[in-house]
C-alpha positions as CSV (number, residue, x, y, z in Angstrom):
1,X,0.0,0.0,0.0
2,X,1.7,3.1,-0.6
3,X,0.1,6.7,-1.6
4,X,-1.4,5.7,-4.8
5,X,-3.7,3.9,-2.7
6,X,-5.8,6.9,-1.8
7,X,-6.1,7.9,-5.9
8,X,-9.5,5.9,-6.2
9,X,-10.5,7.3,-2.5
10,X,-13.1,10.5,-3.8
11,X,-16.3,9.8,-5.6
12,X,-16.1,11.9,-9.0
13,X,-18.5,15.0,-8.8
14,X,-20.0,16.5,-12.1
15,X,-19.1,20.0,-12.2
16,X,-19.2,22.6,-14.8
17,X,-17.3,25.9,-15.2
18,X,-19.6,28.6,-17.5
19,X,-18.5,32.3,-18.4
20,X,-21.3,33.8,-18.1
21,X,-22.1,37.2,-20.3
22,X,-18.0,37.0,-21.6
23,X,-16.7,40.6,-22.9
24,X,-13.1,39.4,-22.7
25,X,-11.5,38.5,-25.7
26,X,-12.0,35.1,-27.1
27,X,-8.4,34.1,-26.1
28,X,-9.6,34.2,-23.0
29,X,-12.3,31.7,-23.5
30,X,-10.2,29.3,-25.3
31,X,-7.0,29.1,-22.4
32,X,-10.3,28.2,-20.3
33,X,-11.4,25.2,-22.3
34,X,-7.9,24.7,-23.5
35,X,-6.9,23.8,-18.9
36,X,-9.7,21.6,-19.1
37,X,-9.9,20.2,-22.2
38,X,-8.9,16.8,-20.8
39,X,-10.2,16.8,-17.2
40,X,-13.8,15.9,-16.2
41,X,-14.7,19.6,-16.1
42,X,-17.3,20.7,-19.1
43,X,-16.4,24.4,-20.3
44,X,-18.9,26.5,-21.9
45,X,-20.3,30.3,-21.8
46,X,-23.5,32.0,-21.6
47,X,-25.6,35.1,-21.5
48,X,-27.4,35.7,-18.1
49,X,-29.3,38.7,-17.4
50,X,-29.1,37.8,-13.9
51,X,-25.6,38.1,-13.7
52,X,-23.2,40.6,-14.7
53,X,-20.5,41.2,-17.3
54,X,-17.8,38.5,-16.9
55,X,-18.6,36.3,-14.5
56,X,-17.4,32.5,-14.4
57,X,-20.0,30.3,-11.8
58,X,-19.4,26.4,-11.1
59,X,-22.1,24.3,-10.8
60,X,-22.6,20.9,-10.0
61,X,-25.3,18.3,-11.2
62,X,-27.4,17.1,-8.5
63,X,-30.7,14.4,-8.2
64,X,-32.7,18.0,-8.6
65,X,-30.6,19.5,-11.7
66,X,-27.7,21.9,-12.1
67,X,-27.1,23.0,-8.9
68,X,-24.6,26.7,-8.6
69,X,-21.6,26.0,-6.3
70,X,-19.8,29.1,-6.4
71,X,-19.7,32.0,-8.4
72,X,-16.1,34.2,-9.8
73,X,-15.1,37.0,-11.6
74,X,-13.3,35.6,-14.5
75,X,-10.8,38.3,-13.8
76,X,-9.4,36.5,-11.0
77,X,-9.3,33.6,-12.9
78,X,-7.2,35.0,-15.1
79,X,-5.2,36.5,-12.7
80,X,-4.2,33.3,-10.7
81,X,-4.2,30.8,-13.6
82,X,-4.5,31.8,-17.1
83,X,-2.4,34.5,-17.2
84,X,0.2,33.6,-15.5
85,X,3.0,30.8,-15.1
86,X,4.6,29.2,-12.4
87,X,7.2,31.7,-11.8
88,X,4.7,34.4,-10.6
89,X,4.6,31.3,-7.3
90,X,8.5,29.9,-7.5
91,X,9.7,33.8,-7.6
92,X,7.4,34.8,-4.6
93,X,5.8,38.0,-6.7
94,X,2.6,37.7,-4.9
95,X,2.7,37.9,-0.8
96,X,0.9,35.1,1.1
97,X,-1.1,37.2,2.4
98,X,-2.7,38.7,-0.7
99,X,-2.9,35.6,-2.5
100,X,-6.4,34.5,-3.0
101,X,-7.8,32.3,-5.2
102,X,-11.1,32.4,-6.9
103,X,-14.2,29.8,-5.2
104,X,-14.5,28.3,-8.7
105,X,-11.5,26.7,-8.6
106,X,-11.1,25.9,-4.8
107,X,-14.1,24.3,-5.1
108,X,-13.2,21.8,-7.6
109,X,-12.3,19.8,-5.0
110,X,-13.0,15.5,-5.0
111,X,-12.6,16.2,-9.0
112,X,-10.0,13.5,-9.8
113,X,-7.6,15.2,-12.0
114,X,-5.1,14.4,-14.9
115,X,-2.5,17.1,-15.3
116,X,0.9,17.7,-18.3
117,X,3.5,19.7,-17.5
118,X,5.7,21.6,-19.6
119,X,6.5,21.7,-22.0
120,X,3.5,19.6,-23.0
121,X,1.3,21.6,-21.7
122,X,2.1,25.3,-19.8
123,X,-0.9,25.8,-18.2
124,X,-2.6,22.3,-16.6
125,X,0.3,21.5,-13.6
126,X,-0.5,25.6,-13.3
127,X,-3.8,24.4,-11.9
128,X,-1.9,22.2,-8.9
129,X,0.8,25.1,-8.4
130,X,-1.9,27.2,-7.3
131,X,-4.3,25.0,-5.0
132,X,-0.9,24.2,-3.2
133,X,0.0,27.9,-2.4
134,X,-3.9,28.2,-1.7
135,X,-3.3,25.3,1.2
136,X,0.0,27.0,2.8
137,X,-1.8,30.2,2.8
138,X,-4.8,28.3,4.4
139,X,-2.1,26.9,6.9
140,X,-1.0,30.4,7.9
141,X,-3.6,32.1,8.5
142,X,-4.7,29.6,11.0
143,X,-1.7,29.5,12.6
144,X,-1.9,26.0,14.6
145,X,-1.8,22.6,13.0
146,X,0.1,20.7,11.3
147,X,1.1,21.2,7.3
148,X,2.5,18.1,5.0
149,X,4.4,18.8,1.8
150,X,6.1,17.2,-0.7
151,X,8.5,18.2,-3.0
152,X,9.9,15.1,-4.7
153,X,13.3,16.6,-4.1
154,X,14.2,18.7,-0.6
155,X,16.5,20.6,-2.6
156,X,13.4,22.8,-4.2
157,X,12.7,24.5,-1.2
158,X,15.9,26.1,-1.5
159,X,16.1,26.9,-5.2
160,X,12.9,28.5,-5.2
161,X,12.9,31.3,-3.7
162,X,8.9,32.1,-3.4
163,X,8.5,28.7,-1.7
164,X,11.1,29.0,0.4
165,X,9.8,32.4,2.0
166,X,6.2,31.0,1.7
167,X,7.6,27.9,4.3
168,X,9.6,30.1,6.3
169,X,6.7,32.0,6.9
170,X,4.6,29.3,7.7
171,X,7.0,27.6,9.9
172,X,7.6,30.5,12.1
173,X,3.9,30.3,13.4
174,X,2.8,27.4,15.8
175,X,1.9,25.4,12.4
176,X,3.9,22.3,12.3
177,X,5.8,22.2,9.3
178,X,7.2,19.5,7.8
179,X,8.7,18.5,4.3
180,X,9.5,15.4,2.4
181,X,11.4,14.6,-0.5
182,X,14.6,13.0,-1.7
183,X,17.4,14.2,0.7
184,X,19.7,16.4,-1.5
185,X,19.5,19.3,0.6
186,X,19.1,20.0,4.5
187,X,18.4,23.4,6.2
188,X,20.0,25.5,8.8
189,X,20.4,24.6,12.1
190,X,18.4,27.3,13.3
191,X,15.2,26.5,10.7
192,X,11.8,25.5,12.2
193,X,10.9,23.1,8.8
194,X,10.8,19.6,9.9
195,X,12.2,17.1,7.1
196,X,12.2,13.9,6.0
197,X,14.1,12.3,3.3
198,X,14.0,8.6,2.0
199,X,13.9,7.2,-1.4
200,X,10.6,5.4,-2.0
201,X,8.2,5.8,-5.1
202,X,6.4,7.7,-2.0
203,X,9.1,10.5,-2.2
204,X,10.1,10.0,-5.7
205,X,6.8,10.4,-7.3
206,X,4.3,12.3,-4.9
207,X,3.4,15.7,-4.5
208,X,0.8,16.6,-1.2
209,X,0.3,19.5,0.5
210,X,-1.9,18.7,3.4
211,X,-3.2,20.7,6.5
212,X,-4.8,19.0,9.3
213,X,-6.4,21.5,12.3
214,X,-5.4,20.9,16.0
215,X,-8.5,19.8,17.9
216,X,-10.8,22.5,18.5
217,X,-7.9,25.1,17.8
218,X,-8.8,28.7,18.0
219,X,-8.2,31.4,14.7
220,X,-7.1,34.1,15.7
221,X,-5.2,37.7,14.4
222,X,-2.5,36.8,11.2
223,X,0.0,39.1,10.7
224,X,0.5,40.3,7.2
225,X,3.6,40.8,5.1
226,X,3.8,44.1,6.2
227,X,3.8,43.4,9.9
228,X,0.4,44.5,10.5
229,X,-2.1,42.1,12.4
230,X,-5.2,41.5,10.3
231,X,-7.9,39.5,12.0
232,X,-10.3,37.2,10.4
233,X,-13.6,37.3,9.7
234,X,-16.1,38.4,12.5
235,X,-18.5,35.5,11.0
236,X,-15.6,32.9,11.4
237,X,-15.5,32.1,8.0
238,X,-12.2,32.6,5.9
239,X,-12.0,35.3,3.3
240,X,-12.5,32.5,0.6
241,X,-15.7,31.0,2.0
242,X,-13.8,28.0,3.6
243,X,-13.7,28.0,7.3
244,X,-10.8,28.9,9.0
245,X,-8.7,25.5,10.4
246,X,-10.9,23.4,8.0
247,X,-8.6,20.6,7.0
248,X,-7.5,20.1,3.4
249,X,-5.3,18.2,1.0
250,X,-3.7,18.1,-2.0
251,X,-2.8,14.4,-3.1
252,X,-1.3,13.9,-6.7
253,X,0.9,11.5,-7.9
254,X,3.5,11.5,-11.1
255,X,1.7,8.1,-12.7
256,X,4.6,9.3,-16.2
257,X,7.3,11.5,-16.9
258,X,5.2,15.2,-16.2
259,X,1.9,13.4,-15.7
260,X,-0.3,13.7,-12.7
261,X,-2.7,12.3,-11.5
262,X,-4.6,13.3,-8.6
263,X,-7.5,15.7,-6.5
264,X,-7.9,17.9,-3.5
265,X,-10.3,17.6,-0.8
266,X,-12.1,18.8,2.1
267,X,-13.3,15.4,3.6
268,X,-11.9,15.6,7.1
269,X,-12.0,12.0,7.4
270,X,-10.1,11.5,4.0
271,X,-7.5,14.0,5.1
272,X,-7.1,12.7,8.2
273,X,-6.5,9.4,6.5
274,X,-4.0,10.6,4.5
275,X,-2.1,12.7,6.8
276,X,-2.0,9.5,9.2
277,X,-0.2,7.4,6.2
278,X,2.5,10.1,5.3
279,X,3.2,10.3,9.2
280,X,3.3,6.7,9.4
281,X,5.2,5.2,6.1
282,X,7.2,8.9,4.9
């Protein structure tokens, strides 16, 4: 049994992305369908007087019909996928605690997902890139727990320096941190990331990011980039709709040479599961 294990774990949901009342230019349309041309995801666009200009809403097919799951500005979208590359994250161009990322695409989670990387394809692994930095940022702003990552080789962490300050930052809150990969790298005495190295097809081929809450652990003020305290949301609820300490994961594993295949999730007990096996076998 290794991590592969938990691929077949979700139950596929049936969700649709629609633009809805589009005035961007049709490129913008086609790098849409074009990141989900080959994942379980129909694309499509529509006019909607209840709705305004440029607008992308997810919805989800129920017993009782199309069912609307979240609703975006396609803007964002754009902004944290289609317009960007990977850079904008391994460069560290956006601070951690700007970064938001739109509830269409968060909630395309228990979607089992097969992703190319470049050069086949510059824009699909994009998609993973950003739910991960959308789980670290999750992490942080509760500031308790534990966080999980993978990184196939330890050695990233250091050569990329918008990670690197992303786990530094996460790792100087009461978050556990802790990192896994192949051990080609080790950090200063002095760092508060936990590692673990080994050489399994665990640590060769996976790639998780996975928060797990303490129990009953309290959300408090976050301090922002700038060194100001920001506190969350009166109603408790994050500033992306998910509640704050709410346990996620990110489980995808490199089945080829720059193929992936995996989901994210929000099932407690499937996270829990998860985070149980990495602390156990990794």
């Amino acid at each position: 049994m290794g991590l592969d294990s938990f691929l077949g774990a979700i139950d596929a949901a049936s969700r649709s992305l629609s633009v809805v009342n589009r005035s961007a230019p049709d490129p913008v349309q086609r790098m849409l369908e074009t990141t989900f041309a080959d994942q379980p995801v129909d694309v499509d666009e529509l006019s909607d007087d209840a709705h305004g200009d440029d607008v992308v809403v997810l919805t989800e097919q129920t017993p009782e019909g199309q069912e609307a799951v979240a609703t975006s500005p396609l803007e964002e979208v754009m902004n944290t996928v289609l317009l960007v590359n990977s850079d904008l994250y391994k460069t560290g161009q956006t601070k951690l605690d700007e970064f938001e990322l739109p509830s269409v695409l968060t909630r395309l989670d228990d979607v089992p997902f097969s992703l190319r990387g470049y050069p086949e394809s510059d824009k699909e692994k994009l998609l993973l890139v950003a739910i991960s930095r959308y789980i670290e940022r999750h992490a942080w702003r509760a500031r308790n727990g534990r966080l999980r990552s993978s990184f196939q080789r330890l050695s990233r962490i250091e050569d990329e320096r918008g990670t690197r300050a992303v786990y530094q930052k996460v790792a100087s809150t009461d978050v556990q941190t802790h990192i896994y990969g192949i051990p080609d790298w080790t950090p200063p005495s002095n760092s508060d990331l936990l590692t673990h190295g080994g050489y399994t097809e665990d640590f060769y081929d996976s790639w998780f990011v996975v928060y797990t809450p303490p129990e009953g652990g309290p959300v408090g003020a976050v301090e922002s980039d700038d060194g100001i305290d920001k506190e969350t949301p009166s109603d408790g609820r994050d500033i992306d709709g998910v509640s704050p300490g709410q346990p996620v994961a990110l489980l995808a594993l490199e089945t080829e040479p720059k193929r992936w295949e995996g989901y994210w999730t929000f099932r407690p007990s499937l996270v829990a599961d998860i985070d149980r096996y990495i602390s156990r076998n990794m």
